[in-house]
C-alpha positions in Angstrom: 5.8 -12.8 -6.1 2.5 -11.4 -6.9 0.4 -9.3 -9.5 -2.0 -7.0 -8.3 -4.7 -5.1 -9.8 -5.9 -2.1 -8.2 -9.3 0.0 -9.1 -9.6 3.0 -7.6 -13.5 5.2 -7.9 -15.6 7.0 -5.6 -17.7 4.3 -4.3 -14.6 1.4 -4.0 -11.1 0.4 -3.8 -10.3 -3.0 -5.1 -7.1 -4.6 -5.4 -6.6 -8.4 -6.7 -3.6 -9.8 -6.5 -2.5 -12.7 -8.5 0.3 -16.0 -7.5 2.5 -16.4 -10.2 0.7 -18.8 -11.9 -2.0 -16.6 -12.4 -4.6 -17.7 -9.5 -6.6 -14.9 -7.6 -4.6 -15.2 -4.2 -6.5 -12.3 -2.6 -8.7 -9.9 -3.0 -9.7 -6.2 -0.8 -12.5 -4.4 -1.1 -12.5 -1.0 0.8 -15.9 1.1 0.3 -17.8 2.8 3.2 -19.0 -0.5 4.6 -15.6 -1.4 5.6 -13.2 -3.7 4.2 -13.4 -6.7 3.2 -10.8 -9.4 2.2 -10.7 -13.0 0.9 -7.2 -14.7 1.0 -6.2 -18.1 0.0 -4.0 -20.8 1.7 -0.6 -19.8 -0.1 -0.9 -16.0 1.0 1.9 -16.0 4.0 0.3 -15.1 7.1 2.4 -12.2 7.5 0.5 -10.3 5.1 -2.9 -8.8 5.8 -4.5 -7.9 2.9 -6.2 -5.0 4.6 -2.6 -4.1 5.5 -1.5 -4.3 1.9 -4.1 -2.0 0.4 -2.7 0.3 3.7 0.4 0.5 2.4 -0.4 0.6 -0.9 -2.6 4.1 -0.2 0.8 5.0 1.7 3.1 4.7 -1.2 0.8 6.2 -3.8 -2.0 8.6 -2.5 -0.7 12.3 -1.7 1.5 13.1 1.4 -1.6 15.4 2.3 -3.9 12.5 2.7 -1.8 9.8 4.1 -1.3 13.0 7.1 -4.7 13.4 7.2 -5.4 9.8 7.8 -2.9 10.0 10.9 -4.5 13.2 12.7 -5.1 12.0 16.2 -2.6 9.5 16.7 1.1 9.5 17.8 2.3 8.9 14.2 4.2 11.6 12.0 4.7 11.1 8.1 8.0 12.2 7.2 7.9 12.6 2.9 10.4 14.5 0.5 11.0 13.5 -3.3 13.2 10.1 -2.6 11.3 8.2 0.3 8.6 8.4 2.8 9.1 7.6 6.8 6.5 6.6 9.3 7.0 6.6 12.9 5.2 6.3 16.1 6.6 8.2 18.9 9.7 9.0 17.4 10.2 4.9 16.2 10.4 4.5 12.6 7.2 1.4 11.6 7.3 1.8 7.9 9.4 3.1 5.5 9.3 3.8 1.3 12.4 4.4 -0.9 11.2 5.8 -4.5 13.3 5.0 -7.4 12.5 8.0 -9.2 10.4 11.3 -7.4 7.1 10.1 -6.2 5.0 13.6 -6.7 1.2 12.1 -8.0 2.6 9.6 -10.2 1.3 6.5 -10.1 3.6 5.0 -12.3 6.7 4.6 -11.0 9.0 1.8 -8.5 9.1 1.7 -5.2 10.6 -0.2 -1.7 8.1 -0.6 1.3 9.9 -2.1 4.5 6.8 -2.8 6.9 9.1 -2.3 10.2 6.2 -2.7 12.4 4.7 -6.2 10.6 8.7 -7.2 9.5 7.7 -7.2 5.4 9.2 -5.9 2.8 7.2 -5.5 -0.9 8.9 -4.3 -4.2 6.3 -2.2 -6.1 5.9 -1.5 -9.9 3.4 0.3 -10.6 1.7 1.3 -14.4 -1.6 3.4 -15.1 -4.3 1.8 -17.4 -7.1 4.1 -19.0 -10.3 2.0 -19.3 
């Protein structure tokens, strides 16, 4: 189980997540540059953490943007209020069930099964004003 801490501006996207002893056990950086990552020894190989901070911008950003982001490729989005489907010529890779409806709220739960990378992460999510 980890904690993550995600900043969201104009310039960058940083998430940190946390072990449950409170140790950084990765970090992402996303700005214009590319992403970057730093993971440590305990992280399970499985997960990438540039593939974390992808699926984190596919739970949470707007349907309109995660479609955008898949112009070009064989990959439709499939959203309504309750969960979100991903799949690549006609095979489901990724799939989202919302506990409550997911329209722009940040704050909320959600179920990510990674088909495609075989993971599954439970998401809580709560909105901090600096």
């Amino acid at each position: 189980m980890f904690q993550a801490y995600v900043s969201v501006s104009p310039e960058k996207i940083t998430l940190i997540a946390l072990d449950p002893f409170g140790n950084r056990a990765l970090t992402v950086t996303a700005t214009d540059d590319g992403i970057h990552t730093e993971a440590v020894p305990i992280v399970p190989t499985v997960l990438h953490p540039e593939n974390i901070l992808a699926d984190l911008t596919i739970v949470y950003w707007p349907a309109s943007a995660v479609r955008h982001r898949l112009v070009g490729t064989s990959a439709s989005l499939y959203d309504d209020q309750s969960e979100r489907k991903i799949s690549v010529d006609g095979r489901e890779i990724v799939r989202i069930s919302y506990e409550s409806p997911h329209e722009h709220a940040w704050a909320k739960r959600a179920h990510l099964h990674n088909i495609a990378y075989g993971y599954e992460l439970d998401l809580q999510s709560t909105v901090t004003e600096k």
